[in-house]
N, C-alpha and C positions, 0 to 999 in steps of 0.2 A: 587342346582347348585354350583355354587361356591362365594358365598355369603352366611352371616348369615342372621336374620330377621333385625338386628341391625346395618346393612350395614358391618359386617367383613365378613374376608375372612375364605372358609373353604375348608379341601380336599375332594373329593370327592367318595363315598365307592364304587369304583369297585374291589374288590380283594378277589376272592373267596378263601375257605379253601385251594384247590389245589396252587393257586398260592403261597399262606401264603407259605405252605411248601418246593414248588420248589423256591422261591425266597431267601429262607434260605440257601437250596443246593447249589444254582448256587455263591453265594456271598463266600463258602467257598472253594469248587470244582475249584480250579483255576489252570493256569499254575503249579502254586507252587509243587503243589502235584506231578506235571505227573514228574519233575524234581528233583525240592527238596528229594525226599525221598529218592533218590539215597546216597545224606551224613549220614542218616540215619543210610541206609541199611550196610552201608561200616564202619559204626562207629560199630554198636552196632552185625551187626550179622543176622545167621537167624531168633532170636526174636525181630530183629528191631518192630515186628507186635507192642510186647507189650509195649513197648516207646508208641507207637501211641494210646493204648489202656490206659496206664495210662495217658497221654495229655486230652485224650477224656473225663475220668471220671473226670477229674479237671476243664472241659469245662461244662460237664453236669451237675455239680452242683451246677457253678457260673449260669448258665442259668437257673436252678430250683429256686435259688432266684431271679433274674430278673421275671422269669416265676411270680413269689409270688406276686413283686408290681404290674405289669402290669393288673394281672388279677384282685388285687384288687383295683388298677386305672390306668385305659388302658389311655394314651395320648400319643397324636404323637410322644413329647420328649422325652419317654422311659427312660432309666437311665441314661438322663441330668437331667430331670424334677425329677428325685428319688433322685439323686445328691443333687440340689437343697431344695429340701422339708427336709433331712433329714443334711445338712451340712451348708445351706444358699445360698447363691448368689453367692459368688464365685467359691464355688464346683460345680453350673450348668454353669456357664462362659466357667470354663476352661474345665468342661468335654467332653462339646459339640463341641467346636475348636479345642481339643485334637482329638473328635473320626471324625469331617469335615476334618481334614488333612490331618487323616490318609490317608481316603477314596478318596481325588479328587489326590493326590500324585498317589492311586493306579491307577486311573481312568486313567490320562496320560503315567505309565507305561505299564500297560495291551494295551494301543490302541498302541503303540510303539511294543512292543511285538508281538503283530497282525500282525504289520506291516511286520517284518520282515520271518512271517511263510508265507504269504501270494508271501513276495520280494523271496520265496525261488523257488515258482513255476511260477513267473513273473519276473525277474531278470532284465527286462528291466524300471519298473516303480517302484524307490525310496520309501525307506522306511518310508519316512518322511509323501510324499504322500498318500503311500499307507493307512500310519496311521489317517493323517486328514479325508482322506475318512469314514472310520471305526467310527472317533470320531463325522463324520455328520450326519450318517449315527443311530448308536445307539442313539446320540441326538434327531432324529427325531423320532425315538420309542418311547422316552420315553415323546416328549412333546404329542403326538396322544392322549393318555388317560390313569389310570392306568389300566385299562381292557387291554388292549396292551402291556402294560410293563407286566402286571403278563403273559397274554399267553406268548408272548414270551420269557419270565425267566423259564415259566413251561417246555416248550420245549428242550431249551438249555441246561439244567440242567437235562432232563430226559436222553437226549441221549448220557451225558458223564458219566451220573452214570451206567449205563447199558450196554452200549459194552466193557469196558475193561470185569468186572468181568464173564460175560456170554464165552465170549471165553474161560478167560482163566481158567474157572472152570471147564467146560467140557475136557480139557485138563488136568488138574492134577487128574480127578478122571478117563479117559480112553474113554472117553466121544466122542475126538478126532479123526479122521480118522488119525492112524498109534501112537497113541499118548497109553501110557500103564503107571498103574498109581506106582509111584515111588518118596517119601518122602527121599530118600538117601541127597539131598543138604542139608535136616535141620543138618543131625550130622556128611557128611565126608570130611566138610573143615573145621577139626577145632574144631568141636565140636557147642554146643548148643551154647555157651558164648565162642567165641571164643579170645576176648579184655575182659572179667569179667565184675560183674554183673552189677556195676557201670555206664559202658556203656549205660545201659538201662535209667538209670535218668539223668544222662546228656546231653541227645539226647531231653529232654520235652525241654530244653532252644528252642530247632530250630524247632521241632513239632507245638508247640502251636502257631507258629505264621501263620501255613498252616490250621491252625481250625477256625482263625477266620471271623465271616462273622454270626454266627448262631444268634448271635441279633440284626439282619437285621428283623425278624419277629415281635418282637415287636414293632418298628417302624412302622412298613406296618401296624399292627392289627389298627391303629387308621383308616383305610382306609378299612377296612371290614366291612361287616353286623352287627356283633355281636363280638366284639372286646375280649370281658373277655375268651367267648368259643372259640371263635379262637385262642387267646394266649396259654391257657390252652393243647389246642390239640395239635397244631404248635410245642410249644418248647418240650411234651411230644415225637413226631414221627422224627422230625427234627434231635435233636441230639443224639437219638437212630441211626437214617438212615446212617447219616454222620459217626461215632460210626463205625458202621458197615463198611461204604467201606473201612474207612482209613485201619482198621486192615486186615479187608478180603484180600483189596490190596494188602496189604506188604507183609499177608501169602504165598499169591499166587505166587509171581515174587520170593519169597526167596525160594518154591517149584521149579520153573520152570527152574530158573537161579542158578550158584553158589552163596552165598554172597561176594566172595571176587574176581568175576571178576565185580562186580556193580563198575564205574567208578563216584566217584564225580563230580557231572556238568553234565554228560550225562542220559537221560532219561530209567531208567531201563526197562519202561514200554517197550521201544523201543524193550531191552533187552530179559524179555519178549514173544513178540510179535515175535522176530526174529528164536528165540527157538522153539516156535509153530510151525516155516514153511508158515506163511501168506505169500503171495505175495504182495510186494509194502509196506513192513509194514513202511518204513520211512515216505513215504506220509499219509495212513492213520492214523499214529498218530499224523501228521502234521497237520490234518483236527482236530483230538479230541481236540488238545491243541487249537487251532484255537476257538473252539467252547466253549471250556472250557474259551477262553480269553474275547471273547465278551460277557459270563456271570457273568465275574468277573465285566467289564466293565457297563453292562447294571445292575448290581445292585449297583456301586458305584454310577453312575451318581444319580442312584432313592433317595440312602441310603443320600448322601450328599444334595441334594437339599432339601429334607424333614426336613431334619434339621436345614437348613437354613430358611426353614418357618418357624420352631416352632421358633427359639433363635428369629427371627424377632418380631414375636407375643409377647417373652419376653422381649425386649430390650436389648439382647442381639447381633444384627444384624440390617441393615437398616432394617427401615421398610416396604419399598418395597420389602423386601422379602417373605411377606405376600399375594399381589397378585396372584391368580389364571386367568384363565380364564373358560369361561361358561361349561367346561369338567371338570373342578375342576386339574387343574392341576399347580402347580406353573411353569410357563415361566419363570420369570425373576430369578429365583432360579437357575433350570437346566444348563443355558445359562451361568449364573456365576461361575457354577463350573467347565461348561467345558471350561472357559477362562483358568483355572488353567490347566485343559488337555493339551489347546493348547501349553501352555508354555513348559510342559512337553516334547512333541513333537519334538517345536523348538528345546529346549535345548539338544536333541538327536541327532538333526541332526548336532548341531554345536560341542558338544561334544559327540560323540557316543563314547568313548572309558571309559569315567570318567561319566557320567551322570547315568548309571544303579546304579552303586554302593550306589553313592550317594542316589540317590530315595531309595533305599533300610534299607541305615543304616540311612535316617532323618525320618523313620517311623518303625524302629524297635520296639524299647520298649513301644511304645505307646499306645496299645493297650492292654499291660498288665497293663499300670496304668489306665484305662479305667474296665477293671476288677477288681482292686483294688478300688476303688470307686465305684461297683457295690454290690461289698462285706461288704464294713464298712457301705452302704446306709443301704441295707437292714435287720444289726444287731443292727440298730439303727430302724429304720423304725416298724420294725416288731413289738417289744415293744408296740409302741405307737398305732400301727393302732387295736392291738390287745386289747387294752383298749376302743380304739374307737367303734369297733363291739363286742360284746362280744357272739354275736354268732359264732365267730370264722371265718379265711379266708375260700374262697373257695377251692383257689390252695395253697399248704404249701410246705417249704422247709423241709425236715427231719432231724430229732435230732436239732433243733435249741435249743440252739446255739452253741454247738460244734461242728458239724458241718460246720457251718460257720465258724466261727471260725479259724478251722484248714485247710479251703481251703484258707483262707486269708493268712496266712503264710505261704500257699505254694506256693502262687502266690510272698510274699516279696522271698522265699526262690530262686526262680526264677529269681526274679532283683538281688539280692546279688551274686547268680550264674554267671550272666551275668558281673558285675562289675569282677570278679574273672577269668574269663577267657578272653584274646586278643583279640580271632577271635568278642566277642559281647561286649566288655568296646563299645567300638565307638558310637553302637545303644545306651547302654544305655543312656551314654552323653548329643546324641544328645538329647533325647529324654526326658532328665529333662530339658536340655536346651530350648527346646521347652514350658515345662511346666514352666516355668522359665519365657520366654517372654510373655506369657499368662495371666500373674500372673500379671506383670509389667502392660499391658497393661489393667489388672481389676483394678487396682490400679488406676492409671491416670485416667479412666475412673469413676471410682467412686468418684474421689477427683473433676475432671471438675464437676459431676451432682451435688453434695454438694456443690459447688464455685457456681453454675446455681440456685441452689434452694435459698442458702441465699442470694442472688442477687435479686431475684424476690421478697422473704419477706421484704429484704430491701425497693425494690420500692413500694410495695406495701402499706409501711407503711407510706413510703415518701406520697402516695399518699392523705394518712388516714389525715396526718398532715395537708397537704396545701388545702385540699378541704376544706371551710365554711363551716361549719353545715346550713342543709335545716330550715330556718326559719320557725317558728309552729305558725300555725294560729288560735287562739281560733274559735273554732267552736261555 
């Protein structure tokens, strides 16, 4: 249930392999994508596909080493706890608060966002509203069980991976009623590389941050039947799948549409869709993004609260963050992260013009220093555990450690990118600044438990002093 035999708390294993996978999907599958790729597409071209295609392989590799500790020690805290084991204490402090912020920031964005696809077809009930709704509303999904949260993550995330590409495949290849198949957009505005080749690697700075979400699965594995096989398979088919739409995506819409009528900020998929001839295509993409929101959301709320159990369990959080109840589900976890939602909310409502932005650039780079610490864990890690088993791991990263290695300073090559260019100095700022206050506050904390501990040796010795020794009675 949700207890050990020893009186601790435990989560509870409802999360079958389907959920493992779609719960990976749905956490990266977000707004972002259906939007965002339009700067992309406008940057780089018809092969904006390949930007998204070299992002993905930089994603699928950091996850084949995450994939490596997990399977050979699956725990809830995934690469805080890898963090930790291979760095010390304050590498799981800050990893875990680094990759919680990210996530409950998105959680109040995403139900804001909601708010306003939904304000678009009810214009008479506020979006503020509309949003609290949304955020009581997936709240309560997620406290029901996680058998509940995986169905409905498997759902939401099937039905947005699957209706863009099906339409608009059968359209580009003739498939289409009135639709005849015709590749002319890739070479006659401009050419293949119509901005140079360039284009294509300076577009991973703003990709990679619409990828992330895919180790959201090793989190969850601690909450499945058989954690090592689940890992192993999850992050094998996961960031293949994801892999596959991003590029498939951008193939299709830079087939369908020009590249250089794709407008920055507006929704190409819209684009598109428009193209095809669909009827009502504003609103049905209204509905995708919609669904794509409340998946972004119902796996932040899961992703952050879980991790608040573990840092609990470690002393890194109250320790009432450890409670479950008899469904094995942490309440008083879930409920704290979406105080963080709510605020989110308010602060839209009271600044709707400045608050998106902000959300945005105080969780930019974050998540690439979260990578980076996924990276140096396991080039450290890997050494030791491989002297530990000498039968060798089960799941393994390739060519290590060159491999690694040289995804590691692709990822600094990436923050140095980001300091170098205007449009992202800001995220990354913030986003040392963040790591910065994190630090400060491991500090303090660790100076108060050392001031706490010699305190108690003190008294305790105080105490050695003034008690009399117990008189000995010859026997």
């Amino acid at each position: 249930m949700g207890t050990t035999p020893d009186g601790g708390h435990q989560l509870k294993p409802g999360l079958k392999q389907r959920h493992l996978t779609m719960l990976s999907l749905g956490g990266v599958i977000g707004a972002g994508l259906f939007v965002g790729s339009s700067a992309i597409i406008n940057q780089a071209g018809p092969l904006a596909f390949i930007t998204y295609g070299i992002t993905g392989l930089i994603v699928l590799l950091v996850m084949r080493m995450l994939g490596e500790m997990a399977a050979a020690k699956p725990c809830s805290g995934s690469f805080t706890d890898y963090a930790r084991m291979a760095w010390g204490e304050w590498a799981g402090f800050s990893t875990g608060w680094l990759y919680w912020y990210f996530w409950v920031i998105v959680v109040g964005f995403e139900a804001v966002v909601g708010g306003q696809m939904i304000n678009k077809w009810i214009p008479s009930i506020p979006v503020w509203a509309i949003a609290l709704t949304l955020m009581v509303i997936m709240t309560a999904v997620n406290l029901l069980s996680v058998g509940a949260f995986g169905e409905a993550e498997y759902w939401f995330a099937s039905i947005k991976v699957v209706a863009f590409i099906t339409v608009a495949a059968l359209f580009v290849f003739g498939l289409w009623p009135g639709a005849r198949i015709d590749f002319g957009n890739l070479t006659d505005h401009g050419g293949l590389l119509p901005n140079g080749l360039a284009t294509l690697f300076v577009g991973v700075v703003v990709v990679i941050f619409s990828m992330t979400g895919v180790e959201v699965v090793t989190i969850a594995a601690a909450e499945s039947a058989e954690p090592a096989k689940s890992i192993r398979k999850a992050v094998n088919s996961v960031v293949f799948r994801i892999l596959a739409f991003f590029v498939i995506s951008t193939f299709l819409i830079a087939v369908i549409v020009p590249w250089d009528s794709v407008v920055p900020g507006e929704s190409p998929f819209v684009a598109a869709l428009d193209r095809i001839g669909i009827p009502g295509t504003a609103d049905l993409l209204n509905l995708v993004i919609l669904v794509a929101v409340l998946s972004v959301l119902n796996s932040g709320l899961y992703t952050s609260s879980r991790l608040l159990f573990v840092m609990g369990g470690r002393g890194d959080a109250p320790a009432w963050m450890t409670s479950t109840n008899k469904r094995g589900v942490p309440v008083k976890g879930i409920l704290s992260c979406t105080v963080v939602g709510y605020g989110c909310v308010v602060l839209a409502a009271v600044f709707p013009d400045t608050v998106f932005l902000f959300l945005i650039n105080a969780s930019g780079a974050v998540f690439l220093f979260v990578y980076f610490m996924i990276c140096i864990s396991e080039l450290r890690l890997r050494r030791r555990w491989e002297k530990e088993n000498p039968g060798g791991l089960e799941f393994r990263m390739w060519l290590y450690p060159g491999l690694p290695i040289l995804v590691t300073v692709a990822i600094v090559a990436v923050l140095v990118s980001m300091g170098l260019r205007d449009a992202n100095r800001i995220e990354l700022m913030q986003g040392v600044a963040v790591w910065v206050v994190l630090t400060v506050i491991y500090l303090v904390k660790r100076r108060a438990r050392t001031a706490r501990g010699s305190h108690d040796l003190d008294t305790a010795r105080s105490a050695d002093i003034e008690t009399p020794p117990s008189p000995v009675h010859p026997t």
